[in-house]
matplotlib code that plots the C-alpha trace (Angstrom):
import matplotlib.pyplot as plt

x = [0.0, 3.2, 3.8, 0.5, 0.1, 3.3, 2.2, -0.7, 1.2, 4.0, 1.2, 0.2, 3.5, 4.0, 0.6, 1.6, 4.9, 3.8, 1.0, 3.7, 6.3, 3.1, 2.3, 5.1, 6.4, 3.5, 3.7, 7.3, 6.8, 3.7, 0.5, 0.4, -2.1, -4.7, -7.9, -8.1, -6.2, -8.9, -11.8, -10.9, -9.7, -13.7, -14.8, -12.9, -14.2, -18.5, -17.8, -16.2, -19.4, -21.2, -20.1, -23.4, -25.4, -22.8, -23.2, -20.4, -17.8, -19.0, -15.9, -15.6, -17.8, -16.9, -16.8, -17.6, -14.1, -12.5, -13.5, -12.5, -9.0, -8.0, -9.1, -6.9, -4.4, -4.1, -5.4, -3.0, -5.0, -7.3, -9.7, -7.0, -4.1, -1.2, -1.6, 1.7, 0.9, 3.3, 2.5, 3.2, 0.7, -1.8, -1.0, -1.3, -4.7, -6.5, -5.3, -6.9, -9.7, -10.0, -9.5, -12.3, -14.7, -14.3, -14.6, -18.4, -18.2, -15.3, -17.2, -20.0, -17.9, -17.4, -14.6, -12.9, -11.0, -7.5, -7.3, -9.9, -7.4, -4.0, -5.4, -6.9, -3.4, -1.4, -3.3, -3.5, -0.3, 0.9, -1.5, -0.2, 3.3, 3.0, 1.0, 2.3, 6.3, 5.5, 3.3, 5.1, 8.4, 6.3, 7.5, 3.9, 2.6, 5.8, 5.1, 1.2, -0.2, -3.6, -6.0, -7.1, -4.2, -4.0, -7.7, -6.2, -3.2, -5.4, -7.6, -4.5, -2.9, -6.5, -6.3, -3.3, -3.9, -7.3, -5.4, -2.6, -5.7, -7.3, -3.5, -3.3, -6.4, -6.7, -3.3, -4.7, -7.5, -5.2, -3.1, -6.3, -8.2, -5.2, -8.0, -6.3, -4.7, -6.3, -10.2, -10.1, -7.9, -11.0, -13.7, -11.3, -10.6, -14.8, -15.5, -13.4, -16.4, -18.8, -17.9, -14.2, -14.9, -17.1, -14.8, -12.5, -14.0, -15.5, -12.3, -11.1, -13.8, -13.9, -10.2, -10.8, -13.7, -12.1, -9.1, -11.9, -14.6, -12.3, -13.8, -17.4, -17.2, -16.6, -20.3, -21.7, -20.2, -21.1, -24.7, -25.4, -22.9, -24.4, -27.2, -26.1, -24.1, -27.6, -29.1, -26.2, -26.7, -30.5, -29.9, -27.1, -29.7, -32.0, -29.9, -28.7, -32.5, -32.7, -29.7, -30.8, -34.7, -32.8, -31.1, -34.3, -36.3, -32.9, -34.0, -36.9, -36.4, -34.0, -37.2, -39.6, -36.6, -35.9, -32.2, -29.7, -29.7, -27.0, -26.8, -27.3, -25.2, -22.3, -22.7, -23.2, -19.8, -17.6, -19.2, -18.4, -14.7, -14.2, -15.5, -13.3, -10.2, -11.3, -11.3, -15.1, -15.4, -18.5, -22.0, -21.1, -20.4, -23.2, -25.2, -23.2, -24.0, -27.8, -27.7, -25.8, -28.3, -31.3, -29.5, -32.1, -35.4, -36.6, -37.1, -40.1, -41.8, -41.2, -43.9, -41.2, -37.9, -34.8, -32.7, -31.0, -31.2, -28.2, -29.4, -25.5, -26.5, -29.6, -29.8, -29.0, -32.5, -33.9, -30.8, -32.3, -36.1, -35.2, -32.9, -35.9, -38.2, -36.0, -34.7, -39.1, -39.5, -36.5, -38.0, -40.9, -38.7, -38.1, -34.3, -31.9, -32.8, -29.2, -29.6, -32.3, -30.1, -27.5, -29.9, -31.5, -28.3, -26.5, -27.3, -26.2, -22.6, -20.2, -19.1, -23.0, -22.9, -21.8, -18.8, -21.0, -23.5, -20.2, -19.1, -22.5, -22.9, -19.1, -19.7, -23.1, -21.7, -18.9, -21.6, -23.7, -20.7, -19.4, -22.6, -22.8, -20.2, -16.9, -15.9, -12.7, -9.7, -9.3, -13.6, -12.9, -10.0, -12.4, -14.9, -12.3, -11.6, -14.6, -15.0, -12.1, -13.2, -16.4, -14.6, -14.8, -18.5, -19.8, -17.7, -15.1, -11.1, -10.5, -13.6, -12.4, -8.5, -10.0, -12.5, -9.2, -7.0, -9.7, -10.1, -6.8, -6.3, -9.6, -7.4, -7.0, -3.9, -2.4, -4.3, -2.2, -3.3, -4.9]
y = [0.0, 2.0, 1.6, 2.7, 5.9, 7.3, 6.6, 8.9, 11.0, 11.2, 11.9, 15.3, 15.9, 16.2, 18.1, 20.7, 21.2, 21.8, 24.0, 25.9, 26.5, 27.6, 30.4, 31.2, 32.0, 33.6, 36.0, 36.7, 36.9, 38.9, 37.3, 37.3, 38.8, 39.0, 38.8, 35.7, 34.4, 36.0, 35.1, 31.5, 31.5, 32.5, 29.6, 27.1, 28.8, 29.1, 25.0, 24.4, 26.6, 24.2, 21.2, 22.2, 18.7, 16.4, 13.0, 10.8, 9.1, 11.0, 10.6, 14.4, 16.5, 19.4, 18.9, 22.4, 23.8, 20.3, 21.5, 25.2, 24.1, 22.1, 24.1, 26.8, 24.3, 23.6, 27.4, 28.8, 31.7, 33.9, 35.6, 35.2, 36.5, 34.3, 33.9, 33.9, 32.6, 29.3, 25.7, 27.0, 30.3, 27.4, 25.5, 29.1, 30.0, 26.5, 26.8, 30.1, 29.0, 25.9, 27.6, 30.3, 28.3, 26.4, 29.4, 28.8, 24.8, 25.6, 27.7, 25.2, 22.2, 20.6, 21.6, 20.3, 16.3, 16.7, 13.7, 15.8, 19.1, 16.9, 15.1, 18.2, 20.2, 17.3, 16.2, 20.0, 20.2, 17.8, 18.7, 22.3, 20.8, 18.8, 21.7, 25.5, 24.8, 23.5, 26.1, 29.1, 27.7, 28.1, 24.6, 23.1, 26.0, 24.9, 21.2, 20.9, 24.5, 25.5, 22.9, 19.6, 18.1, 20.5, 19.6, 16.1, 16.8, 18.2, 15.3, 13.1, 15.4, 15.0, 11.2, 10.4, 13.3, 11.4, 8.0, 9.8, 11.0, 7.5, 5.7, 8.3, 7.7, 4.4, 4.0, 6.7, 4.2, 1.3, 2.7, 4.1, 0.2, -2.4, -3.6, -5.2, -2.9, -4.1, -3.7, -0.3, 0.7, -0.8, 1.0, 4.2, 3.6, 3.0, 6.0, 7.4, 6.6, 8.7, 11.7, 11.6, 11.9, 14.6, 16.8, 16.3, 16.7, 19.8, 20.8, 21.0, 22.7, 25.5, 26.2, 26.3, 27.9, 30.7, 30.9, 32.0, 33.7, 35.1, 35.0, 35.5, 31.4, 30.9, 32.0, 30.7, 27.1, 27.6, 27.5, 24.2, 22.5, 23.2, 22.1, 19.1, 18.9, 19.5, 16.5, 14.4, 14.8, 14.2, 11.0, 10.5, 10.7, 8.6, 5.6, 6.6, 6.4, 3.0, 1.4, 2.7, 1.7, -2.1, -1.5, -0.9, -3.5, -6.3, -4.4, -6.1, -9.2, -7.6, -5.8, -8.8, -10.8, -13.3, -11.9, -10.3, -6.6, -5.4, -9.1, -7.6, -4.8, -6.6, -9.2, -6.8, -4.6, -7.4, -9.4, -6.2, -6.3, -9.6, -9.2, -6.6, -9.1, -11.4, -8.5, -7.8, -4.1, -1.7, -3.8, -6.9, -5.3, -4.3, -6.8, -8.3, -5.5, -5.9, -9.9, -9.4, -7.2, -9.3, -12.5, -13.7, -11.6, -15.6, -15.8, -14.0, -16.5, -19.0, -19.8, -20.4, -18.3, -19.6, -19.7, -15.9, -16.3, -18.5, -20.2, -21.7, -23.7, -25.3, -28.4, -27.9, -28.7, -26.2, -23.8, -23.8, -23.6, -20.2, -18.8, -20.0, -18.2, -15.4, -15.4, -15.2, -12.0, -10.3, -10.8, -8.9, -5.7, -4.7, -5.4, -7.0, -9.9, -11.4, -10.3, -12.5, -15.5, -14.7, -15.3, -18.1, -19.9, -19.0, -22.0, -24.7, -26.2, -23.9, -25.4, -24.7, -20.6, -17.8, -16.4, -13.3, -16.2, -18.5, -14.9, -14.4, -17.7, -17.8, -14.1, -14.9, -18.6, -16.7, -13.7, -16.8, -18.7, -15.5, -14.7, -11.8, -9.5, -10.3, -11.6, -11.8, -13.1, -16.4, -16.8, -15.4, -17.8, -20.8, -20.0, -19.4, -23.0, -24.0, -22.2, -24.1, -27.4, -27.3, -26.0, -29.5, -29.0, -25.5, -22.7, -22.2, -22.5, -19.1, -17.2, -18.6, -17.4, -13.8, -13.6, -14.3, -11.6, -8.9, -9.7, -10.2, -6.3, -5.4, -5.8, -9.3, -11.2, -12.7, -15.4, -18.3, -19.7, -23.1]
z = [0.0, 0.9, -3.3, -4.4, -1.8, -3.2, -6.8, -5.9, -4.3, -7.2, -9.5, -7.3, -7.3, -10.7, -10.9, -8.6, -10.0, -13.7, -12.0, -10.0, -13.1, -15.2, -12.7, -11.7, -15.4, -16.6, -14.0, -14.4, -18.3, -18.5, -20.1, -24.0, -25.5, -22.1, -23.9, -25.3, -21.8, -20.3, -22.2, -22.0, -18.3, -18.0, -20.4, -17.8, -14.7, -16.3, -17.1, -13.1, -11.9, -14.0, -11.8, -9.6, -9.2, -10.4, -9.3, -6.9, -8.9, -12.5, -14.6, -16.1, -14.1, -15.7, -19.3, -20.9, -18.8, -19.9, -23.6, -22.9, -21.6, -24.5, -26.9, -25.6, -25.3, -28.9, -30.3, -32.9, -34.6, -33.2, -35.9, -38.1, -36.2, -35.1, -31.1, -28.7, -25.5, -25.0, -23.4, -19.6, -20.2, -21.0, -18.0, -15.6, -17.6, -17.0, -13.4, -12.5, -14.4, -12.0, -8.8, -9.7, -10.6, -7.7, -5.1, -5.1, -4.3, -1.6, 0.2, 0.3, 1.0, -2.2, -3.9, -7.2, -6.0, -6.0, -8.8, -11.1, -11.0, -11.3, -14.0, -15.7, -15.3, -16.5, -19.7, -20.4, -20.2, -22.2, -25.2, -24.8, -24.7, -27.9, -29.9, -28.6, -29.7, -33.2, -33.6, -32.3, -34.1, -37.5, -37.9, -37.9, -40.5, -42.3, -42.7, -42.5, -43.5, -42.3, -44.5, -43.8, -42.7, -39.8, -38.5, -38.9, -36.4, -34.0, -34.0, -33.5, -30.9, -29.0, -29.2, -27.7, -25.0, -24.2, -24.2, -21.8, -19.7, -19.5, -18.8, -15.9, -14.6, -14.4, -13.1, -9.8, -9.7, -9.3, -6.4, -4.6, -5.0, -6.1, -8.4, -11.7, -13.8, -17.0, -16.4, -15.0, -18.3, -20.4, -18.3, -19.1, -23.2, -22.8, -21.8, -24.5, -26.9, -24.6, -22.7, -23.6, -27.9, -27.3, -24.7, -27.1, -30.5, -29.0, -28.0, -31.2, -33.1, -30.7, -31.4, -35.0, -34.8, -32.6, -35.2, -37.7, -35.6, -33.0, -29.1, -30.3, -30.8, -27.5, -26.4, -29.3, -28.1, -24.1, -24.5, -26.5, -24.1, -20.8, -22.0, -23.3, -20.1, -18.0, -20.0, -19.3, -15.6, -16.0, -17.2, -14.6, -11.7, -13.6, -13.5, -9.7, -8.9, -10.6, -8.4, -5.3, -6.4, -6.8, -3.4, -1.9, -3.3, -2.4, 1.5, 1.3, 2.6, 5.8, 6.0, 6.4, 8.7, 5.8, 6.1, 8.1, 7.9, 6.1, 3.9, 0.2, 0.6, 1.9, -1.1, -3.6, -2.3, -1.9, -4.8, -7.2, -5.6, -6.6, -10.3, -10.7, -9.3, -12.1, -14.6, -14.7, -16.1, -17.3, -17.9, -16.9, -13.3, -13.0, -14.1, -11.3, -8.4, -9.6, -8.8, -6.1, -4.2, -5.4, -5.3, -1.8, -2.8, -3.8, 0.1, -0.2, -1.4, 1.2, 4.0, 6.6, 6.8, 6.6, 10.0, 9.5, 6.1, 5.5, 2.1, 1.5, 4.4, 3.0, 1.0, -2.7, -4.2, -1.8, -3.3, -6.4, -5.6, -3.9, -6.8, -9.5, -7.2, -7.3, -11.0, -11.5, -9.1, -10.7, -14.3, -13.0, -11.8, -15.4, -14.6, -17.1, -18.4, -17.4, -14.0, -13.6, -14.9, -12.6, -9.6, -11.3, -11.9, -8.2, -6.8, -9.9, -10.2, -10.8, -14.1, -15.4, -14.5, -15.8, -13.6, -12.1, -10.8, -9.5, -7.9, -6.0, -5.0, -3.3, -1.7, -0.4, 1.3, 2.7, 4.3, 5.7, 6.9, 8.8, 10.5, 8.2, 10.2, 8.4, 12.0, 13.0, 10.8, 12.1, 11.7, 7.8, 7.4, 8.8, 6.0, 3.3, 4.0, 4.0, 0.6, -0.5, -0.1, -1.8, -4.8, -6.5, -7.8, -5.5, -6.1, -9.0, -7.2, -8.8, -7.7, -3.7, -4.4, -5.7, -2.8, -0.4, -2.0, -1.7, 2.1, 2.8, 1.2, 3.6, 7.0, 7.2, 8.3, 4.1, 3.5, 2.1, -1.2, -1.7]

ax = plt.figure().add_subplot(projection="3d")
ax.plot(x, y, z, "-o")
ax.set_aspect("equal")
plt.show()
């Protein structure tokens, strides 16, 4: 953990040092040419303003002053005059910009993350780094001119500063979980295809469009994108509402004593841990998460409760009873069809299931053989075992080793494998 904190740690580093050198230089220097630093510095501060009703964990919360800083990251003409300003006036303009727009949020408690400004003054950066030298040198106009071929260097200059985003940000995400580096990449290069293209592509048609228009684009641009940006969060708290309208339903049977409280929400969390161990990413999670919290609402049909609700204890016809019951109710939620044939299929062989069912079938035996509290280390270690030695037809060898690894990064003592 020692590794992965100073990863972090290098990373803010690095942020705050590019930051530093930026403001530092530009205030030594003199900003070139102030209006368009200006007008721009206000474009990144109205899109951090904009931030208002974000939800948790949103991957670009502000992505009108994401657009704002790249395009003044890679702007060489402004109404047709050549611009000046240089890679570190970039960095110092996108800075202010940040710290602005985020007067309003400090002073309600909810300021910017510290991994949204580092990654935002980094990827900057580098785009600005890669663009303002060719540019200023004349050795871009020199080699590419001002047609087509120039719209298509943008474009590439934008990919590979999204791809150095996503690398980046995935790699914060590793050191802050130790999930697998792989699957959190994935969910990043995803995202690419949503949010990420359009920050970017929008990026780069409001620097050309400046370079023609002058500032006058920049309003011009503002308007459709907070809009766009107030849909995107509409549909945001949509699917927020859904999950916690699934967590609430899985509540149910806590509610009517079927299960401990606190049962689904354990399962689902470390279930979703797990999946991502195994390199589970994007849908498939959370078609995971989703059986995972409904994987025991099949109790509700049953006259008699089972003893604390401990279904890995039961006998495996009566398993699989409760999961068809189950697999029925969650077909009438209007969830995923797959979720449904996750709980359906929890209580089969392993070698019959797909993994998310062989994950929710180990996670929910090791809740019941636990009592539901985690316990202490040497009560987790018991059921581990226990885990272990139904792994010749219950649960799948690799599924038990995963489940082990994420506890034993939870607090427990290293649990040894096999």
């Amino acid at each position: 953990m020692a590794g992965d904190s100073g990863g972090i740690r290098g990373v803010y580093g690095a942020a705050a040092l590019v930051a530093a050198v930026g403001l530092v230089w530009t205030l030594w220097r003199g900003v070139d040419q102030p209006g368009n630093a200006l007008a721009f510095g206000a474009f990144i501060a109205v899109g951090e303003l904009a931030r208002w009703g974000s939800q948790p964990g949103e991957r670009e919360p502000a992505p009108l002053g994401a657009a704002g800083a790249l395009a003044y990251a890679l702007l060489g003409e402004c109404a047709g005059r050549p611009t000046s300003h240089g890679a570190l006036q970039v960095v110092a303009v996108v800075v202010a910009g940040v710290l602005v727009g985020a007067v309003p949020h400090v002073a309600r408690g909810h300021g910017p993350a510290l991994e949204h400004v580092a990654r935002r003054v980094l990827t900057v950066g580098f785009a600005a780094a890669c663009f303002q030298p060719l540019y200023t040198s004349g050795e871009l106009e020199r080699r590419i001119g001002h047609g087509a071929y120039y719209a298509l260097f943008l474009l590439l200059l934008l990919v590979l500063t999204a791809l150095c985003d996503a690398v980046l940000s995935a790699a914060m995400l590793r050191a802050r979980t130790r999930y697998p580096y792989g699957p959190l990449l994935r969910d990043e290069l995803r995202a690419l295809l949503g949010i990420g293209s359009a920050v970017c592509a929008t990026g780069a048609v409001v620097a050309l469009s400046v370079a023609v228009a002058g500032l006058w684009a920049l309003p011009v641009f503002c308007v459709p994108l907070l809009l766009t940006q107030l849909s995107f969060r509409r549909y945001a708290a949509v699917r927020t509402t859904y999950r916690q309208t699934i967590a609430s339903l899985a509540r149910a049977t806590e509610i009517a004593g079927y299960t401990q409280p606190g049962h689904a929400r354990r399962v689902a969390a470390l279930a979703t841990a797990v999946g991502r161990e195994l390199g589970l990413s994007g849908p498939d999670l959370a078609v995971l998460e989703y059986a995972a919290l409904m994987h025991d609402i099949g109790q509700l049909s049953l006259v008699d409760p089972v003893p604390e609700g401990a279904t890995a204890l039961l006998p495996a016809a009566e398993q699989r009873r409760i999961a068809l019951l189950g697999g029925a109710v969650v077909r009438q939620t209007g969830a995923p069809a797959a979720v449904a044939v996750v709980v359906e299929l929890q209580a089969d062989p392993y070698r019959d299931q797909p993994l998310p069912a062989r994950i929710v079938r180990a996670v929910n035996a090791y809740d019941d053989l636990t009592g539901g509290s985690g316990g202490t280390a040497g009560g987790a270690l018991s059921a581990l075992e226990r885990l272990r030695l139904g792994t010749g037809h219950d649960y799948q060898p690799e599924v038990v080793e995963s489940l082990a690894r994420v506890l034993a990064r939870g607090g427990l003592a290293p649990v040894p494998p096999g």
